[in-house]
C-alpha positions in Angstrom: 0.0 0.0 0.0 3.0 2.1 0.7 4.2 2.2 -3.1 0.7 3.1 -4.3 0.5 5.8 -2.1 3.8 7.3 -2.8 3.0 7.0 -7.0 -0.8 8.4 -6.0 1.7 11.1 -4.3 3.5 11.8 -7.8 0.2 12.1 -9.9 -0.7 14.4 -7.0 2.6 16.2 -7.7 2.4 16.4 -11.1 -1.5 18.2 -11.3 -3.2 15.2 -12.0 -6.4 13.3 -10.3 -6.1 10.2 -9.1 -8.9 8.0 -8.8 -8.4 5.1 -6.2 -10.9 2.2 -6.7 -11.1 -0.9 -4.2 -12.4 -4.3 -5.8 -14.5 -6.5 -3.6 -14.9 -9.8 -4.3 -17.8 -12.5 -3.1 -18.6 -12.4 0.5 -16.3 -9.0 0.8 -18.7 -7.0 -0.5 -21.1 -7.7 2.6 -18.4 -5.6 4.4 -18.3 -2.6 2.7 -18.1 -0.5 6.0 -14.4 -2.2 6.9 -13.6 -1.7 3.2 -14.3 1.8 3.5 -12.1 1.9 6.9 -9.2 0.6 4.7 -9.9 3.1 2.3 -9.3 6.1 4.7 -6.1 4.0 6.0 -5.0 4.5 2.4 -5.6 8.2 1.8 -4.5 9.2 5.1 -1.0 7.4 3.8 -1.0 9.7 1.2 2.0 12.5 1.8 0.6 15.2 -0.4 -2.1 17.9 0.7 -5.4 16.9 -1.7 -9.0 17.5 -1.6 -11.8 15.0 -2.8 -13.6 15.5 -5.7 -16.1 13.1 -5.0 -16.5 11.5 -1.3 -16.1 7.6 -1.1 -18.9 5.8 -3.2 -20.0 2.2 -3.4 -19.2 1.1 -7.1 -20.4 -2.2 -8.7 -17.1 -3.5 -7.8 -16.0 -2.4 -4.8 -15.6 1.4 -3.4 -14.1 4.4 -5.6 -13.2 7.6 -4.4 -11.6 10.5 -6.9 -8.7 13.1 -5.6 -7.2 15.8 -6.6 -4.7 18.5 -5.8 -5.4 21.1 -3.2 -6.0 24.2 -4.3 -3.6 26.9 -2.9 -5.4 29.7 -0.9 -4.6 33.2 -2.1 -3.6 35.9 1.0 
């Protein structure tokens, strides 16, 4: 999880979104509140300041969520 949060961190980086999709399989997707759990484990790993587009979803397969770059606040 550590690599995919560090290459999440260089889309980040580089201006692009970055949309992070979990897959559930079978009896997993009875669960869906521990697979959203993981899912803030896994953006909270994330290094670089973002924002979410959209706010974690249930998806046919799994959950999805969509991120993006923070936008900078002008003073």
């Amino acid at each position: 999880m550590e690599t995919k949060a560090k290459q999440a961190d260089k889309f980040l980086q580089k201006g692009n979104k970055v949309r992070i999709e979990m897959f559930l399989k079978g009896r997993e997707k009875a669960h869906r509140d521990l697979a959203r759990e993981k899912l803030e484990d896994f953006l909270n790993m994330i290094p670089a300041d973002f924002e979410k587009e959209k706010d974690i979803k249930k998806s046919p397969r799994g959950m999805e969520v969509i991120i993006c770059q923070a936008k900078q606040k002008n003073q």
